[in-house]
N, C-alpha and C positions, 0 to 999 in steps of 0.2 A: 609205827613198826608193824610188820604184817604176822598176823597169829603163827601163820609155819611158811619154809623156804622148801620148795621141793626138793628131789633130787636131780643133778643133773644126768640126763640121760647119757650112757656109754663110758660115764667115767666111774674108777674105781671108786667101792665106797668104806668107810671107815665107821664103824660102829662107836669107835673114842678115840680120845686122844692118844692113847699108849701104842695103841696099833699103827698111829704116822711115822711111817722112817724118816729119816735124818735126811734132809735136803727138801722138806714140803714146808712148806708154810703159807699163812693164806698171807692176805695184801695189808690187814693192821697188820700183822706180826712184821711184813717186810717194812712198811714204815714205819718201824717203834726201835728199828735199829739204827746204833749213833753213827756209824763209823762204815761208810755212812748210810744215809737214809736210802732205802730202796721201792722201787717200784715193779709188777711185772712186767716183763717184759714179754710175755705170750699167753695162751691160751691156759688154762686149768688142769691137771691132769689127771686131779682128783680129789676125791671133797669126803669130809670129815661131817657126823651126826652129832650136833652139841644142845642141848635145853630139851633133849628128847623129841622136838620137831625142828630143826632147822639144820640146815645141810652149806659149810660153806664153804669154797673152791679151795685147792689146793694149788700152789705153784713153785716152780722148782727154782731153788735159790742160784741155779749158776746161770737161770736165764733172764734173771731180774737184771735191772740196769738201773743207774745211779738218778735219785727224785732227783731234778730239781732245784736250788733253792732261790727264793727269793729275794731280789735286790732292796736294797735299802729306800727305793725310793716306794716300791709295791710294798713293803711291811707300814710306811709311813701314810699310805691308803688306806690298808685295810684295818689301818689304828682310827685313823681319822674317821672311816666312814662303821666301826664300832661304835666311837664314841656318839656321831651322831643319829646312832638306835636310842639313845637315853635324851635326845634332847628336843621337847616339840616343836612343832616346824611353824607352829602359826605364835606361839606367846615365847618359845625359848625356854620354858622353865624345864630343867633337868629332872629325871627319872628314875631312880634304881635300876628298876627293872627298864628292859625293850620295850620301847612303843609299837614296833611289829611295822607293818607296811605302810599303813598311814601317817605313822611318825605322828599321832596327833595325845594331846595328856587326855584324863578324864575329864575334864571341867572343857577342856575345846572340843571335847565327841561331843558334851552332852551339848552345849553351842551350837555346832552344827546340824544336831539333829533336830533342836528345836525349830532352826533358820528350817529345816526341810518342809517341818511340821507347819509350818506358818506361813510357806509358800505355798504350799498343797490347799491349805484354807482360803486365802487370797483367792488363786483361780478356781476351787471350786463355788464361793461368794461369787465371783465375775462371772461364771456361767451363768447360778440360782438366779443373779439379777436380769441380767440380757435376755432369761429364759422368757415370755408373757405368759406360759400355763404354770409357771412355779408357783405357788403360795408359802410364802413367812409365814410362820406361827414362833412367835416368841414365848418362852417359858422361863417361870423361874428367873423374875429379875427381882432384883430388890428394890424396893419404892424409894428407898433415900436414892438413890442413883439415877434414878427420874429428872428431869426438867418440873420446874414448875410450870401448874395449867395456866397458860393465858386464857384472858378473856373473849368470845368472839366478837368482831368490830361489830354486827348487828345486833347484841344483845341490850335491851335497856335495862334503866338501872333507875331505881327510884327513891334513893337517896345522892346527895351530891357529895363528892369527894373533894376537896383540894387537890388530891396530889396526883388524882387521874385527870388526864387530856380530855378535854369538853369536846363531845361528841358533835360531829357537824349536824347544824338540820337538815328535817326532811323539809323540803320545798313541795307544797301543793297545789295542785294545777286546778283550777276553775273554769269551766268550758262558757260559764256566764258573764257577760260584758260586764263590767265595772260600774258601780252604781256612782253619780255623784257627791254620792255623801258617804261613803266607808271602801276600799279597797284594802286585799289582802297585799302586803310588801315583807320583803326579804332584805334589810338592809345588811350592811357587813356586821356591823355589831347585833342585829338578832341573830346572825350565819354562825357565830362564836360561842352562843351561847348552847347550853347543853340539849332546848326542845326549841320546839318553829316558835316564832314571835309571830303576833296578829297585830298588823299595825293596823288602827280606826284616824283615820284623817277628819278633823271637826268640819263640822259644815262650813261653805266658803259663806263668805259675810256679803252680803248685795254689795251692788254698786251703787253709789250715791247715784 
């Protein structure tokens, strides 16, 4: 409602009530009468000062002409789409009060505005990552919520476990020919085992 209504220009003005002769009334007064309801039916011809700021039209009752009224099937609209001010559009559940434009309850705003909130993280995440000068810095995480640290596959270990996978050997290369009495071998079962095996081959026995 606006703090004050000016005056209209050129039409007579009225300080109060008491001073409006008989045949002015403004446009509630003409619709609040039963028999029947009226509307103006022309211009203003003069306005009355009421709340000490606010000026409203006057209009002469023999130029009004008869509201209106609505058919049965328009009142059975405008009930219908009342009622559907009290009921949310997305869950159904009914309201007291107006849900207003949205038509939406409290618990489906706050729904929606999280969905907003969550979409807005999503792409700004899909920029921060596609970016290569962004840098992550994580804070304030909690350590129970961690992965456990694995092991790195090149680390040794010098105790033997059962229940860890035996680590492949290293294979080592010798750039010197092969002696007949000891070479270095890699068979499958030293490969399995957890460090390199050094196979010693016995010296070959003469021929008779």
């Amino acid at each position: 409602m606006p703090a004050s209504v000016p005056p209209l220009l050129g039409l007579t003005r009225y300080t109060s009530w008491d001073q409006v002769p008989d045949g002015l009334h403004t446009k509630t007064q003409l619709g609040e009468m039963d028999h029947p309801p009226l509307k103006p039916g022309g211009d203003p011809v003069a306005q009355v000062l009421y709340h000490g700021n606010f000026y409203a039209p006057l209009y002469q009752l023999e130029t009004a002409v008869t509201k209106r009224r609505a058919t049965p099937a328009q009142c059975a609209a405008l009930d219908r789409a009342r009622e559907l001010q009290h009921l949310c559009r997305r869950c159904g559940v009914r309201d007291d009060e107006p849900l207003g434009k949205g038509r939406w309850c409290m618990r489906c705003s706050y729904a929606v505005t999280m969905w907003e909130k969550h979409a807005q993280a999503q792409t700004l995440a899909r920029e921060l990552v596609a970016d290569p000068a962004a840098v992550l810095l994580v804070v304030d995480v909690d350590p129970e919520g961690l992965p456990a640290p694995r092991p790195w596959p090149w680390s040794r270990s010098t105790t033997t476990d059962s229940s860890t996978p035996p680590k492949p050997a290293r294979m080592e290369h010798r750039s010197e020919p092969p002696s007949s009495t000891s070479s270095t071998c890699c068979s499958p079962t030293a490969a399995s085992s957890a460090s390199a095996t050094t196979c010693v081959r016995p010296p070959a026995s003469p021929s008779p």
